[in-house]
C-alpha positions, 0 to 999 in steps of 0.5 A: 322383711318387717311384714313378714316378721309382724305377721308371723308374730301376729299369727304363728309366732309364739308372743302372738298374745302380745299382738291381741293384749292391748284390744282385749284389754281395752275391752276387757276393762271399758265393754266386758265389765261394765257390761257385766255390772249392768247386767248384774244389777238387772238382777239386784233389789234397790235399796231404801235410799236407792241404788242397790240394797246391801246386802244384795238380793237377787230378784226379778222385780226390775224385769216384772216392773219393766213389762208390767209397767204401763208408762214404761210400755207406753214410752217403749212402743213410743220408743220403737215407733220414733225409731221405725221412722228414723231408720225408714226415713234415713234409708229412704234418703241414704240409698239414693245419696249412696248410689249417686257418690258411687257413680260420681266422678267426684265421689272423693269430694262427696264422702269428704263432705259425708265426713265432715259433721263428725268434724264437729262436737254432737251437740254443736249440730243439735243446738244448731238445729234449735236455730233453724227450727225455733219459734225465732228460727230460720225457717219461722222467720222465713215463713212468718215473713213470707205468708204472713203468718201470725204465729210460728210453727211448733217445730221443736220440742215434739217427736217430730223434731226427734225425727227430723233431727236424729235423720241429720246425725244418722244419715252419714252411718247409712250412707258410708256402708251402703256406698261400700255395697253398691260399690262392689255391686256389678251393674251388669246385672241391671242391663241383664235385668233389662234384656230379659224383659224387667223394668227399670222398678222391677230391676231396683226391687228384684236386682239392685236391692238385693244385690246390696242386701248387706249394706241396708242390714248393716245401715239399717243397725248402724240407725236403728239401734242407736236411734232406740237408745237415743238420749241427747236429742229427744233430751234437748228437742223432744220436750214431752211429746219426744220422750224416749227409753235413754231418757227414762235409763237416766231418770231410773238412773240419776233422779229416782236412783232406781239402778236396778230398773235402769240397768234391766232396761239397758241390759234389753238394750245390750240383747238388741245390739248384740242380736243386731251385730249377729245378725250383720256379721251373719250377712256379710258372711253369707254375701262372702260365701 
């Protein structure tokens, strides 16, 4: 009875608004309009001393420096470079680990600890990860002390520690909405596949993968898109080698306090994740169709 009265609240009643109050709200006040600042401010001169020149002034300028900029543009490629390989590394490793929890008798067991790193603080799995891969670290020290080498690998502070350790964060978002996909996928196919003369590669490529299409689309957004606008990691262990557009939104931000800038290159950001949702939701009604 208390189902029935919630739901026709929450659908047909007359204080249905009530129902959707709180979440829009919520997002009214922490997404809708911060969000519309930063693309206000896109849009505005700095002033003499940084920030936003009073009076505002509407301008381009932040958008003509933002594609005109030769360091930006380099950073950029750099940025799309670092994140390709994030996101086909991570894929590479998530739909193997995804396929095996979803056949597995213990798949319960195996998403609780898929789970688990979210447990613990974000930066705790980074400065740990400068343990392992340290001149001093564990995989140093195992290697000096193994093959006698001299001098210790330069594991950090390069783009290739970005990668290695954005992987680690990102690999659980890949591997949860592909074991959603492969779950709902009908292995039948592949024997199907089999009968007809396919073989096992020729049944992954042409049957499998596009079976859980929405799956690696929405994996694929759920790693590229953060990993584009990354700022901790190659903060903490990309050194100069590893620096990214979410470092220079806070260099533009903080110490050249050049808001304009900053906000155009987050407002490209906020086109890229917007299209990305789109482009997820479209898929997945798509697959329901």
């Amino acid at each position: 009875m208390a189902k029935k009265r919630i739901k026709r609240i929450s659908e047909k009643g007359p204080l249905k608004w009530l129902y959707y109050l709180p979440v829009s709200l919520w997002m009214t006040l922490f997404f809708g309009i911060p969000t519309f600042i930063i693309i206000i401010f896109s849009f505005l001169k700095k002033g003499a001393y940084g920030g936003i020149a009073i009076p505002m002034k509407q301008t381009l300028a932040a958008y003509k420096l933002l594609f005109t900029s030769s360091d930006i543009l380099k950073i950029a490629v750099k940025t799309v470079n670092i994140s390709f390989w994030i996101t086909a590394i991570t894929l590479f490793l998530a739909v193997p680990v995804a396929y095996y929890i979803s056949r597995s008798k213990y798949k319960n067991l195996w998403l609780l600890l898929i789970v688990i790193p979210f447990w613990t603080n974000f930066l705790v799995r980074i400065f740990s990860f400068i343990a392992i891969l340290g001149n001093n670290g564990i995989i140093n020290h195992f290697l000096m002390k193994i093959f006698g080498m001299k001098e210790p690998l330069a594991l950090l502070y390069n783009r290739n520690a970005v990668i290695i350790i954005s992987v680690y964060v990102f690999l659980p978002y890949a591997i949860l909405p592909l074991y959603s996909a492969i779950e709902k996928f009908d292995f039948s196919l592949l024997d199907a596949a089999s009968d007809l003369g396919a073989n096992k590669f020729q049944a992954l490529v042409r049957v499998f993968l596009p079976g859980i299409k929405s799956g690696i689309v929405t994996a694929t957004i759920f790693t590229l898109v953060p990993a584009i606008g990354s700022y901790a990691v190659p903060d903490l262990v990309g050194g100069t080698d590893g620096v990214m557009l979410g470092n220079i939104i806070a260099n533009r931000m903080f110490q050249l306090r050049d808001w304009p800038t900053a906000s155009a290159i987050s407002t490209v950001f906020i086109v890229i994740t917007t299209f990305g949702v789109w482009l997820s939701m479209k898929m997945e009604k798509e697959e329901e169709e």
